[in-house]
TORPA-4810 file (N, C-alpha, C, O; in nm, 3 decimals):
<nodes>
NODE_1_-3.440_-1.049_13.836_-3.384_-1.167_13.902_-3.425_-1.165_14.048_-3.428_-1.063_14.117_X
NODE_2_-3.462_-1.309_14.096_-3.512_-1.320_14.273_-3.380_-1.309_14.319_-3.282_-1.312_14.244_X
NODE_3_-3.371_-1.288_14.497_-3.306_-1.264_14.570_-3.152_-1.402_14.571_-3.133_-1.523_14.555_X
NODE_4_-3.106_-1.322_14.589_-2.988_-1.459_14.601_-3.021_-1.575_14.709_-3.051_-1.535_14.821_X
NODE_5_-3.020_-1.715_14.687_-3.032_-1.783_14.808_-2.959_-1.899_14.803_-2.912_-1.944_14.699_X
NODE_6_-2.947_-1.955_14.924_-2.840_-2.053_14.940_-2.857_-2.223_14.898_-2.968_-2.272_14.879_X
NODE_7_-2.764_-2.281_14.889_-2.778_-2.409_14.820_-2.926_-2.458_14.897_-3.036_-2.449_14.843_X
NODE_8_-2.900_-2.514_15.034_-2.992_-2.534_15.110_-3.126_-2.478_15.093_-3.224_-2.540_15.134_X
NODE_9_-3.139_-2.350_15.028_-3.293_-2.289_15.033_-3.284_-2.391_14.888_-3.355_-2.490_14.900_X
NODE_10_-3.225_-2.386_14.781_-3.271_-2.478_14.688_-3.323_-2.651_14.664_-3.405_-2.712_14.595_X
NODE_11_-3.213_-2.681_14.773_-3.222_-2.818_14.795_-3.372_-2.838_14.903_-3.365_-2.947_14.959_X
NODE_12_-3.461_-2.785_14.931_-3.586_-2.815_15.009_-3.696_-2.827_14.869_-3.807_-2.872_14.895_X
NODE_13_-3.676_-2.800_14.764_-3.797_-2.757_14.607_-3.772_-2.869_14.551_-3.682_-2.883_14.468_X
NODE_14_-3.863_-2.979_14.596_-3.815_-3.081_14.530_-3.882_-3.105_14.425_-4.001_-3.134_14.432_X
NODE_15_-3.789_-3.092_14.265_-3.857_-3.097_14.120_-3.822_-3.248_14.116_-3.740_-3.294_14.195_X
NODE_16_-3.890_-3.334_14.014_-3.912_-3.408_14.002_-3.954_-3.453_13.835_-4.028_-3.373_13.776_X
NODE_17_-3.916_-3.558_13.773_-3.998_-3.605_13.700_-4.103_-3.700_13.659_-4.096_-3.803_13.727_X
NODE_18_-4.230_-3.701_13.544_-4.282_-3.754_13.553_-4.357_-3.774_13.448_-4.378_-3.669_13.386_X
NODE_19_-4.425_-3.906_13.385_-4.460_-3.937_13.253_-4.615_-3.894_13.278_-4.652_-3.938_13.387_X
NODE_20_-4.742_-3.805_13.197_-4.805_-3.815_13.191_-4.882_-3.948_13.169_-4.845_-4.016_13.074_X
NODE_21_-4.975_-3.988_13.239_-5.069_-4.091_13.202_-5.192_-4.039_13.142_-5.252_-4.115_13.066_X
NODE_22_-5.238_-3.923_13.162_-5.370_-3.889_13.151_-5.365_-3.718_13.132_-5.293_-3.638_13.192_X
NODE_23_-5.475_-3.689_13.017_-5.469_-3.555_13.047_-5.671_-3.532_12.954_-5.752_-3.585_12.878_X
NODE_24_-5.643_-3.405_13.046_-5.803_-3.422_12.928_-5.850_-3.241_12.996_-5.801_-3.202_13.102_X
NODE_25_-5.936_-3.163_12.924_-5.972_-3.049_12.925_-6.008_-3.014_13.037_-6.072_-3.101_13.096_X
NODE_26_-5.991_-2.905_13.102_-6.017_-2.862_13.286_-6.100_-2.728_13.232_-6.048_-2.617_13.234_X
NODE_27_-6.253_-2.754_13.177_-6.324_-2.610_13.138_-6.332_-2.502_13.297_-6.300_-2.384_13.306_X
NODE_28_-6.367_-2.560_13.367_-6.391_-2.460_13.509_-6.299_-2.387_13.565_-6.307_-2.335_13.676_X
NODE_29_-6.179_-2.380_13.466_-6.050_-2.281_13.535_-6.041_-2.137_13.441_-6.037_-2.108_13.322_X
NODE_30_-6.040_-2.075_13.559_-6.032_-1.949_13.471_-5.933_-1.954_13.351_-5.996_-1.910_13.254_X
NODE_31_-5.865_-1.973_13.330_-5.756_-1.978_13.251_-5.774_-2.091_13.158_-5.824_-2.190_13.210_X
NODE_32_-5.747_-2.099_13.033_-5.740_-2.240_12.950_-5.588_-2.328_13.042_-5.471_-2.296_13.064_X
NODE_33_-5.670_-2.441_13.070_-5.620_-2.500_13.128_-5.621_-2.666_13.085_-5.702_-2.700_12.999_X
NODE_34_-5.519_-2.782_13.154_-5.505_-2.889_13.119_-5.501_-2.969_13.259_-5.412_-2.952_13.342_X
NODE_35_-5.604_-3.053_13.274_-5.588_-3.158_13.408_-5.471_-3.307_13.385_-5.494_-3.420_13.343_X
NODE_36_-5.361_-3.250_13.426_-5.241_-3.346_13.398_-5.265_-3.463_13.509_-5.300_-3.446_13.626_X
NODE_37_-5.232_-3.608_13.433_-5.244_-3.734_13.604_-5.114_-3.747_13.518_-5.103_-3.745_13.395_X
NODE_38_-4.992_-3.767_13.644_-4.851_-3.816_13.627_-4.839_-3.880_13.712_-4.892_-3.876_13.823_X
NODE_39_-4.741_-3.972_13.651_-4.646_-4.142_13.745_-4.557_-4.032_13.753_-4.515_-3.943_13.679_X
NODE_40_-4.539_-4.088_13.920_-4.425_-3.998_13.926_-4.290_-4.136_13.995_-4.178_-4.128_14.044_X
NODE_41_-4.379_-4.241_13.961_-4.290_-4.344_13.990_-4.316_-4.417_14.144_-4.383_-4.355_14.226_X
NODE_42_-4.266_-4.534_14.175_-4.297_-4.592_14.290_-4.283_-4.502_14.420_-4.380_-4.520_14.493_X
NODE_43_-4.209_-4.426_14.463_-4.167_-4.354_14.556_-4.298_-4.239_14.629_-4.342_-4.233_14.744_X
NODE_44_-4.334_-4.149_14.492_-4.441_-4.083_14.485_-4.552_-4.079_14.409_-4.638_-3.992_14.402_X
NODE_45_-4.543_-4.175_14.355_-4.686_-4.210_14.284_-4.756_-4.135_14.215_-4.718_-4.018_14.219_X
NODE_46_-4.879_-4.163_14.126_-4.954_-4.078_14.095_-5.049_-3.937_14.131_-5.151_-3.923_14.200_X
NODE_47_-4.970_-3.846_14.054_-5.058_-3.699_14.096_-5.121_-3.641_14.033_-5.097_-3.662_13.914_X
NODE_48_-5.224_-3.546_14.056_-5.279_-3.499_13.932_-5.208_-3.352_13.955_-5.156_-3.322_14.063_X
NODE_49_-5.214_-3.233_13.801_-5.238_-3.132_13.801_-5.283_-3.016_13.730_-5.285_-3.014_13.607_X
NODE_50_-5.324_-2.907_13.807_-5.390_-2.836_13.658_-5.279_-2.745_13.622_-5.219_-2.684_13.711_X
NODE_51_-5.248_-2.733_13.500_-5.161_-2.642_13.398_-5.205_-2.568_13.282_-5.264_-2.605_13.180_X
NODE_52_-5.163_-2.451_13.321_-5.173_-2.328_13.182_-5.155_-2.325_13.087_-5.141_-2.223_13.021_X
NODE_53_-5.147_-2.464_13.041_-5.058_-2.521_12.897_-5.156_-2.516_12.742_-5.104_-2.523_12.631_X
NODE_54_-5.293_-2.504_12.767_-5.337_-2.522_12.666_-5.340_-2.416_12.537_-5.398_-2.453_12.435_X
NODE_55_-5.290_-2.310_12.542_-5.255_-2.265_12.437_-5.144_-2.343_12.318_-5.172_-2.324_12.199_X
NODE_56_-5.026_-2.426_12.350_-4.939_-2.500_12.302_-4.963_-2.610_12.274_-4.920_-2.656_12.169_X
NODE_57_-5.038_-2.682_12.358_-5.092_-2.827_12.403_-5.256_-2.866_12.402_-5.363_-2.810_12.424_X
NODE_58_-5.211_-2.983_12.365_-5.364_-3.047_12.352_-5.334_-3.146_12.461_-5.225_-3.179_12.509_X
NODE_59_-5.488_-3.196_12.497_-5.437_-3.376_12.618_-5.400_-3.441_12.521_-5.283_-3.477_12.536_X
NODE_60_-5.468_-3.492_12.375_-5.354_-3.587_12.335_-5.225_-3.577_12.343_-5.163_-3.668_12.399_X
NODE_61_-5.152_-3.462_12.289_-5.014_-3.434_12.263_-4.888_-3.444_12.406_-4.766_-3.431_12.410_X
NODE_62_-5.017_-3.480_12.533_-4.952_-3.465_12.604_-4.923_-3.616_12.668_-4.818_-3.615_12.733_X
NODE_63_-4.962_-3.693_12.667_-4.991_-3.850_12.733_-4.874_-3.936_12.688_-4.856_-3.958_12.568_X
NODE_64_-4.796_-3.986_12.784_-4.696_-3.990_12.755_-4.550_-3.966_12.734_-4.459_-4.043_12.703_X
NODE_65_-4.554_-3.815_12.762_-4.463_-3.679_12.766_-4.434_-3.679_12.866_-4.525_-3.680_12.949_X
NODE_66_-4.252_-3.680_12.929_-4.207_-3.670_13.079_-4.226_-3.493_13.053_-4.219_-3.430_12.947_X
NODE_67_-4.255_-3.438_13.212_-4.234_-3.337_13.240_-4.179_-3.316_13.399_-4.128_-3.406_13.465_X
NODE_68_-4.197_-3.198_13.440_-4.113_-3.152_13.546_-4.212_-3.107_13.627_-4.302_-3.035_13.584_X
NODE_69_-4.203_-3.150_13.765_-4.298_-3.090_13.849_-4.248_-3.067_13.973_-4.183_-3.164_14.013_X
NODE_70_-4.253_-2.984_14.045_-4.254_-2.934_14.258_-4.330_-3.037_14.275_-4.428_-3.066_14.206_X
NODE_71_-4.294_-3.090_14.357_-4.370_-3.254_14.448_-4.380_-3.199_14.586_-4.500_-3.188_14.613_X
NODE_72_-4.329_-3.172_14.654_-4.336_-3.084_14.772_-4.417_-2.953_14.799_-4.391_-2.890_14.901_X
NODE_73_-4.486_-2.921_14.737_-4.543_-2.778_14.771_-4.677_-2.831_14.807_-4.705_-2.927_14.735_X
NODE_74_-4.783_-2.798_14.906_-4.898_-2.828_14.963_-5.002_-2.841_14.839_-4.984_-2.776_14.735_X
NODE_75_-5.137_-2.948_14.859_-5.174_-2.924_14.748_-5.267_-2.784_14.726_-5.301_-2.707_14.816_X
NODE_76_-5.296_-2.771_14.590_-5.385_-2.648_14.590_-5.538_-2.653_14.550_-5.554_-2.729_14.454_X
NODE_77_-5.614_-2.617_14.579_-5.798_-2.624_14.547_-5.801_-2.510_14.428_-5.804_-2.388_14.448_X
NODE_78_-5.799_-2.603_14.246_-5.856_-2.513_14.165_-5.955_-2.534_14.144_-5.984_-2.647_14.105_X
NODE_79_-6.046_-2.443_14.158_-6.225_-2.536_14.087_-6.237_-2.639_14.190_-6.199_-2.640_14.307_X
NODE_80_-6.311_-2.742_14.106_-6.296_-2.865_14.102_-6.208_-2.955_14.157_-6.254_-3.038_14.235_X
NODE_81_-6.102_-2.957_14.134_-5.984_-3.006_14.101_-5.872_-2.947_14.202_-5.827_-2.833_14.216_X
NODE_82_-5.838_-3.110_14.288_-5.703_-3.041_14.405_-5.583_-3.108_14.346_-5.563_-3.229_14.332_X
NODE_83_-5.504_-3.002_14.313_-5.373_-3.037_14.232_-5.302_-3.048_14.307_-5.337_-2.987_14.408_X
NODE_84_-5.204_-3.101_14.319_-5.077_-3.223_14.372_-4.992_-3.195_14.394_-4.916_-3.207_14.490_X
NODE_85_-4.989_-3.125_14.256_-4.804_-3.101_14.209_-4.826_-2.968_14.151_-4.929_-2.915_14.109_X
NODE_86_-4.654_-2.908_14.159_-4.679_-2.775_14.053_-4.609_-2.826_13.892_-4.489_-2.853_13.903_X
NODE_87_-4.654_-2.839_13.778_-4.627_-2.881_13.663_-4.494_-2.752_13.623_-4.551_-2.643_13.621_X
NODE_88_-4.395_-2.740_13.602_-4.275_-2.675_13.566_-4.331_-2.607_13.415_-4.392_-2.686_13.343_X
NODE_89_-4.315_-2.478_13.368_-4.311_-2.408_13.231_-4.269_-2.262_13.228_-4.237_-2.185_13.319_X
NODE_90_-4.276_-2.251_13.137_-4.186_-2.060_13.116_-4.296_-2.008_13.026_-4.376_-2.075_12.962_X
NODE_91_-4.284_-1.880_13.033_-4.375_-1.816_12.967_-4.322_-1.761_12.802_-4.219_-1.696_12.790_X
NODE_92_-4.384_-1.788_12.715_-4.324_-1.756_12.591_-4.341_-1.610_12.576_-4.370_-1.541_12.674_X
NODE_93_-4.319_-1.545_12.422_-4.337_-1.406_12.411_-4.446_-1.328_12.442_-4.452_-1.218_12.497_X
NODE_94_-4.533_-1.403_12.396_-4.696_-1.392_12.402_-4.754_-1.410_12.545_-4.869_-1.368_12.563_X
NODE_95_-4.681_-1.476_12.663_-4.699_-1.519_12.750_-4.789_-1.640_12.802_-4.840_-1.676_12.908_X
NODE_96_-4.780_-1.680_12.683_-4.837_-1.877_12.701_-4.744_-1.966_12.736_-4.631_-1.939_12.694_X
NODE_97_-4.756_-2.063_12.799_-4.699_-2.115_12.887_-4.626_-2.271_12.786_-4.688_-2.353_12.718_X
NODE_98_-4.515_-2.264_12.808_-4.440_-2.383_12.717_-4.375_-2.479_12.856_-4.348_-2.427_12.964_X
NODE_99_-4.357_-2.635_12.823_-4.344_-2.662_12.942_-4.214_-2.731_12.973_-4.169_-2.804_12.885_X
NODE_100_-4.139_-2.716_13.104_-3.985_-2.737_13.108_-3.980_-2.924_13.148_-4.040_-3.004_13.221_X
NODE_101_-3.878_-2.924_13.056_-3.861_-3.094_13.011_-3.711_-3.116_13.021_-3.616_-3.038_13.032_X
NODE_102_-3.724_-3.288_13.013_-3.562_-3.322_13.027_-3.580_-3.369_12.871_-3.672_-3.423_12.809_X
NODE_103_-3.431_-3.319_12.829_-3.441_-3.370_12.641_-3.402_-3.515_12.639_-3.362_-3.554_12.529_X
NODE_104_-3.403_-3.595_12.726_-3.381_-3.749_12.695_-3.453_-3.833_12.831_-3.452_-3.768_12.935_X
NODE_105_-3.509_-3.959_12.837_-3.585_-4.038_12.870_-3.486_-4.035_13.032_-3.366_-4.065_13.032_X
NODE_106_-3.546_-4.003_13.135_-3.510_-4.084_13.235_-3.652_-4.118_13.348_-3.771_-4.091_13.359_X
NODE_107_-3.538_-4.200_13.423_-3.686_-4.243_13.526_-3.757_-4.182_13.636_-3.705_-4.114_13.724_X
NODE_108_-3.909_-4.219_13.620_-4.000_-4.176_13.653_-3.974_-4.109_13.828_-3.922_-4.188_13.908_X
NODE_109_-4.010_-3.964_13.881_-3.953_-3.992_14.028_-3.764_-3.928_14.024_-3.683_-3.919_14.116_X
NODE_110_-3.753_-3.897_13.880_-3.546_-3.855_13.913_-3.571_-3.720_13.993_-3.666_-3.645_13.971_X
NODE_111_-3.471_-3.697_14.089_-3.509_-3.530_14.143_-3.422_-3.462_14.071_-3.345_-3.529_14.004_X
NODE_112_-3.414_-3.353_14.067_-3.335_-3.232_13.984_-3.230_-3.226_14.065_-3.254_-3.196_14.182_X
NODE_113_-3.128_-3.245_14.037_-2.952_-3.208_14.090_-2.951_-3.060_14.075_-2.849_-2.996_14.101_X
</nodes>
Protein backbone atom coordinates (compact mmCIF):
# COMPACT_ATOMS: atom_id res chain seq x y z
CA UNK A 1 0.00 0.00 0.00
CA UNK A 2 1.27 3.89 -1.00
CA UNK A 3 1.82 6.33 1.66
CA UNK A 4 -1.19 7.78 3.35
CA UNK A 5 -2.30 11.13 1.79
CA UNK A 6 -4.70 13.74 2.29
CA UNK A 7 -8.06 14.48 0.69
CA UNK A 8 -6.47 17.47 -1.06
CA UNK A 9 -3.41 15.40 -2.47
CA UNK A 10 -6.39 13.34 -4.04
CA UNK A 11 -8.57 15.97 -5.14
CA UNK A 12 -5.57 17.58 -7.65
CA UNK A 13 -5.76 13.65 -10.01
CA UNK A 14 -8.27 14.56 -12.00
CA UNK A 15 -9.96 11.05 -13.35
CA UNK A 16 -12.36 11.52 -15.68
CA UNK A 17 -14.59 9.80 -18.09
CA UNK A 18 -14.70 9.06 -21.54
CA UNK A 19 -16.30 7.24 -24.64
CA UNK A 20 -13.80 5.86 -27.00
CA UNK A 21 -14.21 7.14 -30.58
CA UNK A 22 -11.33 5.50 -32.14
CA UNK A 23 -8.89 2.89 -31.47
CA UNK A 24 -6.61 0.98 -33.82
CA UNK A 25 -3.06 -0.99 -33.31
CA UNK A 26 0.09 1.19 -31.89
CA UNK A 27 2.93 -1.54 -33.47
CA UNK A 28 5.99 0.91 -32.40
CA UNK A 29 5.46 0.48 -28.60
CA UNK A 30 7.40 -1.69 -26.89
CA UNK A 31 4.69 -3.27 -25.26
CA UNK A 32 1.44 -4.59 -27.16
CA UNK A 33 -0.28 -1.69 -27.10
CA UNK A 34 -3.70 0.22 -28.17
CA UNK A 35 -3.85 4.00 -29.60
CA UNK A 36 -7.15 5.06 -27.72
CA UNK A 37 -8.95 8.76 -29.27
CA UNK A 38 -11.63 9.63 -26.40
CA UNK A 39 -14.54 12.40 -26.12
CA UNK A 40 -13.97 13.40 -23.14
CA UNK A 41 -16.87 15.75 -23.65
CA UNK A 42 -17.25 19.57 -24.31
CA UNK A 43 -15.14 20.81 -21.41
CA UNK A 44 -12.01 18.67 -22.44
CA UNK A 45 -12.42 17.38 -25.57
CA UNK A 46 -10.83 14.91 -27.53
CA UNK A 47 -7.57 12.99 -26.44
CA UNK A 48 -5.66 10.43 -27.61
CA UNK A 49 -3.89 7.51 -25.67
CA UNK A 50 -1.59 4.72 -25.73
CA UNK A 51 -2.65 1.67 -23.43
CA UNK A 52 -1.33 -1.76 -22.40
CA UNK A 53 -4.59 -3.21 -23.09
CA UNK A 54 -4.05 -5.41 -25.92
CA UNK A 55 -3.72 -8.59 -24.45
CA UNK A 56 -7.73 -8.40 -23.35
CA UNK A 57 -8.72 -6.02 -26.07
CA UNK A 58 -8.97 -5.57 -29.56
CA UNK A 59 -9.70 -1.69 -31.26
CA UNK A 60 -12.90 -3.05 -32.30
CA UNK A 61 -14.04 -4.20 -28.87
CA UNK A 62 -13.10 -1.05 -27.74
CA UNK A 63 -15.02 1.94 -29.75
CA UNK A 64 -17.55 3.01 -27.99
CA UNK A 65 -16.62 1.74 -24.44
CA UNK A 66 -16.62 4.58 -21.57
CA UNK A 67 -13.41 4.33 -19.71
CA UNK A 68 -11.44 6.16 -17.06
CA UNK A 69 -8.64 8.37 -17.58
CA UNK A 70 -5.98 11.18 -15.49
CA UNK A 71 -6.75 14.32 -17.67
CA UNK A 72 -4.32 16.33 -15.77
CA UNK A 73 -1.01 14.68 -15.90
CA UNK A 74 1.47 16.35 -18.66
CA UNK A 75 1.39 14.77 -21.92
CA UNK A 76 3.81 11.89 -22.61
CA UNK A 77 6.10 11.13 -26.00
CA UNK A 78 5.52 7.23 -26.77
CA UNK A 79 7.08 6.41 -30.11
CA UNK A 80 5.23 8.11 -32.36
CA UNK A 81 2.49 9.01 -30.51
CA UNK A 82 2.01 12.00 -27.68
CA UNK A 83 -0.57 10.70 -25.33
CA UNK A 84 -2.91 13.04 -23.52
CA UNK A 85 -4.29 11.21 -21.00
CA UNK A 86 -3.40 8.33 -18.64
CA UNK A 87 -6.15 5.50 -19.64
CA UNK A 88 -7.10 3.89 -15.89
CA UNK A 89 -6.50 -0.36 -15.58
CA UNK A 90 -5.25 -2.98 -13.01
CA UNK A 91 -3.14 -5.60 -13.66
CA UNK A 92 -4.66 -9.13 -13.77
CA UNK A 93 -2.93 -12.42 -12.49
CA UNK A 94 -0.86 -12.81 -15.41
CA UNK A 95 -0.20 -9.17 -15.30
CA UNK A 96 -2.16 -7.93 -18.39
CA UNK A 97 -3.79 -5.05 -18.06
CA UNK A 98 -7.86 -5.04 -17.68
CA UNK A 99 -9.37 -1.65 -17.82
CA UNK A 100 -11.17 0.40 -14.86
CA UNK A 101 -14.79 1.40 -15.89
CA UNK A 102 -18.00 2.87 -14.56
CA UNK A 103 -20.72 -0.17 -14.68
CA UNK A 104 -23.48 2.19 -16.01
CA UNK A 105 -23.59 5.00 -18.79
CA UNK A 106 -22.73 8.44 -17.58
CA UNK A 107 -21.58 11.63 -19.20
CA UNK A 108 -18.79 12.20 -21.16
CA UNK A 109 -16.11 14.58 -18.97
CA UNK A 110 -17.93 13.19 -15.16
CA UNK A 111 -14.85 13.61 -12.66
CA UNK A 112 -14.42 10.88 -10.05
CA UNK A 113 -15.93 11.95 -6.52
Amino acid sequence: MAETISYDDFAKVDIRTGTVIEARPFPEARKPAIILIIDFGPEIGIKKSSAQIAVHYTPEQLVGRQVMAVVNFPPRQIGPLRSEVLTLGFEDATGAIVLAAVDQLVPNGQKLL
